[in-house]
N, C-alpha and C positions, 0 to 999 in steps of 0.2 A: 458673572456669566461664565459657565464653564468652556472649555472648548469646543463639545460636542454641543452645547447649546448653543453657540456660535454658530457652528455648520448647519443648523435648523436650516437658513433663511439661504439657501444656495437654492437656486430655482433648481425646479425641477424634481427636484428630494421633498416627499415629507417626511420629516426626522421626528422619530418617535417619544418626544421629551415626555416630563412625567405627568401633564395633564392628562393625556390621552390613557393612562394606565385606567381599566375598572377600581373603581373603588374600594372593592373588597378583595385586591390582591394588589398589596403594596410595589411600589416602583423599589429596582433594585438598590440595593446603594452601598459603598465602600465596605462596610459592617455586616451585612445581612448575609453573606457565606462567610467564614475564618478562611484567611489561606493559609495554602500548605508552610510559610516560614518569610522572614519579612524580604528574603532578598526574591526574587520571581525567576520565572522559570527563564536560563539563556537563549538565544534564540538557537534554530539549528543552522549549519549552511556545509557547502562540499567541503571533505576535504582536505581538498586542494590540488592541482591539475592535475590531470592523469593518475589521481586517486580517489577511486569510485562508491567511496563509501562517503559518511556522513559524522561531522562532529559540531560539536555545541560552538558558540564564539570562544570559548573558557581553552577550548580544544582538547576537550574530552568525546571520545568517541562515543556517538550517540548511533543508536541501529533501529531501523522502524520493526519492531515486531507489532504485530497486530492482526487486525480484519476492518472489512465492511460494516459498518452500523448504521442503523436511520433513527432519525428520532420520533418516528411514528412505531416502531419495534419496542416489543414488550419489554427491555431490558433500559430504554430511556425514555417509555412512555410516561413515567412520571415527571419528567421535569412541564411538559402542557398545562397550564395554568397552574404549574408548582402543586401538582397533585400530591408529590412524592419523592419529596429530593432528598429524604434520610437513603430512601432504598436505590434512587441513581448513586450518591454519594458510594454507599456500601457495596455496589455494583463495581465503580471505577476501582475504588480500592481494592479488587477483588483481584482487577483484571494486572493492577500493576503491580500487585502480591506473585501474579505467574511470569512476569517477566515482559507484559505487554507496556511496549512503549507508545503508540498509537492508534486511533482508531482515524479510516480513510470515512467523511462523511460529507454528506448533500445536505445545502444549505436550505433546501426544499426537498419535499419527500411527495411526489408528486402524485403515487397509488391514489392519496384517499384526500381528499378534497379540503381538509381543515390543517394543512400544513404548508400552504403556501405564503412565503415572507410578503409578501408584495402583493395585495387586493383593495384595488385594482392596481396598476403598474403603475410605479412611483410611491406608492403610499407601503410603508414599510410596518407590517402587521403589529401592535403591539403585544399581543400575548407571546407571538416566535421571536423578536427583539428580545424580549424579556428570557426565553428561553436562552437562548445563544448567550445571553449575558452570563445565565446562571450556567450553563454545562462551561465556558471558559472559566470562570469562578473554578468550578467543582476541581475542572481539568488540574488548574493552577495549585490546587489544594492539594491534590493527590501527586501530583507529577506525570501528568499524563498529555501526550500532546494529540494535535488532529490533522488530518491530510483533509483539506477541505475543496470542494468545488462546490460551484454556485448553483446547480441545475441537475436536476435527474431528470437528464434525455429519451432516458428511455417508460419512464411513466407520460413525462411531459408529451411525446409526439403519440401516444397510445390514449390519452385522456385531452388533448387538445382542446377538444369543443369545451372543459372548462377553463382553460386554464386563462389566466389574469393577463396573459401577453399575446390572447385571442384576439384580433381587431373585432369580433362580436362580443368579446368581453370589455370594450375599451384600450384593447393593446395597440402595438405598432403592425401586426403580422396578422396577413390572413390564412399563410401555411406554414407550416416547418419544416418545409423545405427550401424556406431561404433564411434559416438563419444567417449561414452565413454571409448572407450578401446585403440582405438589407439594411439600409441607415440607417432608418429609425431605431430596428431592434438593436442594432449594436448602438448606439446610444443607450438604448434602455440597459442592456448588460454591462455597459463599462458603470454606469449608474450603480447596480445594482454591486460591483463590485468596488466602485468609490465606496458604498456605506457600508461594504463589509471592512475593505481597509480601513476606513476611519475612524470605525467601531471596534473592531477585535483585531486591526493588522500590529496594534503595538506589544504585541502581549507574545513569548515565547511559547505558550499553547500551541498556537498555529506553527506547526512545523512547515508549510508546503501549500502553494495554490497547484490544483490541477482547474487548471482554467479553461479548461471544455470537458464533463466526462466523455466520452465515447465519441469522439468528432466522426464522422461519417459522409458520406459521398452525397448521402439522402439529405445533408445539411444544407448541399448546396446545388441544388439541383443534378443529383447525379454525376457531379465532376467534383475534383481532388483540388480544383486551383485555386480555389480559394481559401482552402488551409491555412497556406505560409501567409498571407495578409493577413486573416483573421489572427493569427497566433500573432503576428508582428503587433498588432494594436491593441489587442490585450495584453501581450506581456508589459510594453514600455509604458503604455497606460498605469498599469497596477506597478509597476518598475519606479517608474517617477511620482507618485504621489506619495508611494513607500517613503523611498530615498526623502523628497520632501519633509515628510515626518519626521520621519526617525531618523534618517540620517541612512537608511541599510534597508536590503530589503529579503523578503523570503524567498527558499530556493520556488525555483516554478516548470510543472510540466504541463501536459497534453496527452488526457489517454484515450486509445483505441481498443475495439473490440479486436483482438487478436485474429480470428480467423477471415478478418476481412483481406490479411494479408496474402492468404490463399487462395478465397475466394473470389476477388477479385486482383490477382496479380499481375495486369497490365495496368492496374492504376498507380501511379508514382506516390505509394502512400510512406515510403520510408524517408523518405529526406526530410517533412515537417515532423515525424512522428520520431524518428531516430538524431537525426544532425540539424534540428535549426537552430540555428543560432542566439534567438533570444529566451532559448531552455536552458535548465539545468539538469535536469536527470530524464530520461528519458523512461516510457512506463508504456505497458501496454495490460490488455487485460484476454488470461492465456486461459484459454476452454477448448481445446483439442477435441476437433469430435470424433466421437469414439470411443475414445478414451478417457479423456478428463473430464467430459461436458456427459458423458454416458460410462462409468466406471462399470466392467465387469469383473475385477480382480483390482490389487493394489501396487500390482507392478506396472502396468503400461502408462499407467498416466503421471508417473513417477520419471518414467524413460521418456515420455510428451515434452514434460517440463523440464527435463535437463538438454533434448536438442531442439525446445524453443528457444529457451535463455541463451543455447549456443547461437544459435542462428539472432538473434538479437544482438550480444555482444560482438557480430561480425559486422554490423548495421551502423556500428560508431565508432567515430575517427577519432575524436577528443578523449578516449577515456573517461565522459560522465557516469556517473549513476546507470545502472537499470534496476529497475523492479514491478515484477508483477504486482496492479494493484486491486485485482479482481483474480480468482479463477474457482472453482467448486462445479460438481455437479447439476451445470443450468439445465441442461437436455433430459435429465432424468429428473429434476423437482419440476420445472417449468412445465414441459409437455408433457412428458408420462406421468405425473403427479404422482412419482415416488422419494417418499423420504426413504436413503438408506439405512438400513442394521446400523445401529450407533458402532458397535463393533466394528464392521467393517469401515464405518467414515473413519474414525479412528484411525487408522491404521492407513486408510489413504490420506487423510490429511498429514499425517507426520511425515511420509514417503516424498509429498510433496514438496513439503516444505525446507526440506532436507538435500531435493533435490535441484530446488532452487538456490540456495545458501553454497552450496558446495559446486555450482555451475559458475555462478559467478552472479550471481544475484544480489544485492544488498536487502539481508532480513530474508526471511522465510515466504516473502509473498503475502498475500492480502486476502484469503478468503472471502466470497460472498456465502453467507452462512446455507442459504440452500436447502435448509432443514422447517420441519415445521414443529415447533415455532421457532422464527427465523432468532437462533442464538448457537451457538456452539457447544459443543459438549463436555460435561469434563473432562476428558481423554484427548481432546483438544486444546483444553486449557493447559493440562499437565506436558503436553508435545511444546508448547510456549514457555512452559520453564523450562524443560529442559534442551530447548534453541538458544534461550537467553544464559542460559549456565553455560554452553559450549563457546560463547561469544567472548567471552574475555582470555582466552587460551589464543588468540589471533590479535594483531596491532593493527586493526582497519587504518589506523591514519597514516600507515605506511605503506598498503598492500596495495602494489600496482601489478595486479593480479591479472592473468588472460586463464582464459579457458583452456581446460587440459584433458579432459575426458575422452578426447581420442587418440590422446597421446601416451594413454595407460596402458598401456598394452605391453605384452598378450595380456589378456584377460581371463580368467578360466571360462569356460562355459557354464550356463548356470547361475552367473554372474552380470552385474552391471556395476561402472564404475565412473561416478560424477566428482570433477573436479575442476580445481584451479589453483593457480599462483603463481608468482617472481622468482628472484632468486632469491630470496631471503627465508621464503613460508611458502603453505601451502594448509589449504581444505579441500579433504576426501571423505567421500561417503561411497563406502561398498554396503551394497543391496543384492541381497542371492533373487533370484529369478524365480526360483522352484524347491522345494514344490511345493503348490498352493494345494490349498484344504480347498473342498467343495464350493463354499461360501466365497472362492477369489482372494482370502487371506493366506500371508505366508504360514505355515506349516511350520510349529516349533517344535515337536517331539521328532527333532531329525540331532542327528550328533552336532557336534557345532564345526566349524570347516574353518579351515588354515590357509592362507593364501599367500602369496608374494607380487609385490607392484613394482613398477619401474618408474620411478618417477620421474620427471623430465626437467631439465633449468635450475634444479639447484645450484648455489653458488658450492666452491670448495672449504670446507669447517663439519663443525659439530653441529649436530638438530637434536632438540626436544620434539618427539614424538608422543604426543596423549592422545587412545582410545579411550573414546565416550560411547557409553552407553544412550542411543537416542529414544528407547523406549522409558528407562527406568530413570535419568538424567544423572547418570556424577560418571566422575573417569573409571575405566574398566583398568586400564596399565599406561605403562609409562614406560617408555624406552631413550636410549642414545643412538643415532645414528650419526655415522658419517657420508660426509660427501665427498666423494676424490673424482667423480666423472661428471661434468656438466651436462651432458649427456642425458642419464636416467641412474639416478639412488636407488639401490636397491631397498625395499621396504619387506620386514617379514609384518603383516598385517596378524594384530593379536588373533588368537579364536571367537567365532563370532556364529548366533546359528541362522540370526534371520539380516544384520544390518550391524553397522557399524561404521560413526564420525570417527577420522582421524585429523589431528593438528598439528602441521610440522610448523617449527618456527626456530630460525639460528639464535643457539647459544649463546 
């Protein structure tokens, strides 16, 4: 008896062994995908205090670039009764050819009604079991990890009257508005998270639990207090039966819709969402309205996302992680049902993601693709290799980085300027302002412009300075600078006409 065939008979779980498979689609087994190479993939974790980035056990610096995906989305719709797993397979490899190390996904996809794990609650679907096996397979083959939660909240509380955790459907709840609070459903969720630990928590695929997406006030009757309990029980929950297993366990957050933070800012939503204690990184999901959630140009939602991320890394005392794991155009695909100009996404997804990285974000942020049909574009793809090429020019396992973007100064006008770092390094990303073309895109038939920065906290020595090109991806020049002022380094920033990463790092 295997081990997972052991864990059948723990009340409460029905565990999906290989009888229950149809017929005519074979149960998974050791052989039926090749993996990527015989040793598996490390696991990920911080690292290490008051350093906010992310490495392998091995202690190789590992960085989440990626997006959102669902598995009801045409790009992993084939793995559904193993429709199509040449073309998932050839998809992953696609995505890890551009430098994509993750993808953030729900364990249920709750839009369309044939991708729930669980029908009725407890009984754990066998064709999505079967699914989750094969995409961790795939993952493992290709070297591609997953940011995983349990739940898409925001289909789930908008399709309710079907879902499998309806008490009219047989669940514990008759609203979803007490997730939080009720017994029975958290039972049913820590359940539901015993069999995903138990099933895929061994495996280096899974980089990260985000063990609520979007927690919300609406969760619990309109109030915030039962956040920090809820999060308390699920994390040591999934914390201890980890450790149990394996001996270790995965880093773990909590995300919120970002502008609940405005919208409702008498509610005490930053201490479980920014400092509780049984987190690891901290994550929210950034849609600035206005401007990121409704883009009219590719500047503003660029300057959104550099004093979100400011204003985030002010929110935490420990030095963890932050990273956006959601942000795109919701307001204008959702409500106005406009897909934008591939051109212009273009060119605010790179903005973004650029402005995230050089804020003090780990990775470029997470896009929700927002597009019809929901996938990314190549111009998108191409912005992820050239994120993932600028990344090895910086030593995240050493970068006890704060935000500095307002400390760049002067700044010319015309200009914005995102950044961070210690005394040791430092990531800058200058982005000119103006002038944009009709269409809201930067304007490149302008001369290209010359700048000078003052940088702030260097230590006293030599720096290696590389300008990167973020549209085109490889380094533009390379300089020596010195530091004699801790103060502010003077920087002559190469010529640039619309943008340009710079990477300092001591000699």
């Amino acid at each position: 008896m295997t081990e997972h065939d052991a864990r059948a008979d723990r009340p409460g779980l029905d565990f999906p062994d290989s009888t229950r498979f149809p017929d005519d689609t074979p149960t998974p087994t050791a052989g039926s995908i090749a993996h990527r190479g015989p040793v598996p993939l490390p696991w990920v974790q911080i690292a290490g205090p008051g350093i906010p980035y992310f490495v392998t056990e091995a202690g190789a610096t590992w960085t989440p670039v990626g997006q959102n995906d669902a598995i009801s989305w045409d790009e992993l719709a084939g793995l559904f009764r193993r429709r199509d797993l040449a073309t998932v397979e050839a998809h992953l490899r696609h995505l890890v050819e551009h430098g994509v190390t993750c993808l953030r996904l729900m364990l249920e996809y709750a839009q369309v009604r044939h991708r729930y794990i669980e029908r009725p609650v407890g009984h754990f679907v066998p064709a999505m079991v079967r699914l989750w096996d094969d995409l961790f397979a795939l993952c493992e083959k290709v070297g591609l990890r997953i940011l995983l939660t349990p739940f898409d909240t925001f289909w789930m509380w908008l399709h309710w009257r079907h879902h499998p955790y309806n008490a009219r459907n047989g669940g514990p709840l008759a609203h979803p508005s007490r997730f939080l609070l009720d017994a029975a459903v958290r039972t049913a969720i820590k359940d539901r998270l015993t069999f995903a630990v138990e099933r895929w928590g061994g495996s280096g695929v899974l980089f990260a639990w985000d063990l609520w997406n979007e927690i919300h006030p609406a969760h619990g009757e309109d109030s915030v207090e039962g956040f920090g309990p809820f999060i308390t029980d699920l994390s040591r929950h999934v914390r201890a039966l980890e450790t149990k297993l394996y001996g270790r366990t995965h880093p773990q957050t909590v995300s919120l819709f970002g502008p609940e933070l405005v919208s409702r800012a008498h509610l005490p939503m930053a201490e479980p969402i920014f400092r509780h204690p049984d987190l690891d990184f901290a994550s929210i999901h950034i849609y600035a309205s206005g401007s990121i959630d409704d883009p009219r140009n590719t500047v503003a939602p660029a300057i959104a996302m550099g004093r979100i991320v400011r204003e985030s890394l002010s929110q935490i005392r420990d030095g963890r992680p932050f990273l956006d794991t959601e942000h795109g155009p919701i307001h204008s695909f959702k409500d106005r049902h406009v897909t934008l100009p591939e051109a212009f996404d273009d060119e605010y997804f790179r903005h973004m993601q650029w402005a995230h990285l050089a804020s003090g974000g780990a990775g470029g942020g997470m896009r929700w693709p927002n597009r019809h049909p929901h996938r990314l574009t190549s111009g998108m793809r191409r912005a992820q290799r050239s994120l993932a090429g600028f990344l090895p020019l910086i030593d995240w396992t050493r970068f006890r980085r704060r935000n500095l973007s307002a400390e760049m100064g002067p700044v010319p006008r015309g200009m914005a300027v995102f950044a961070c770092g210690d005394t040791d390094q430092a990531v800058i990303w200058c982005l000119r302002t103006n002038p944009r073309a009709r269409d809201g895109r930067l304007r490149r038939d302008v001369p290209p412009l010359t700048i000078r920065l003052a940088l702030p906290g260097l230590g006293t020595g030599r720096y290696g300075l590389t300008a990167w090109d973020t549209g085109a991806g490889f380094v533009r020049e390379t300089q020596t600078i010195e530091a004699n002022d801790p103060g502010a380094t003077q920087i002559a920033v190469p010529p640039f006409v619309t943008d340009v990463a710079l990477a300092v790092r001591r000699l």
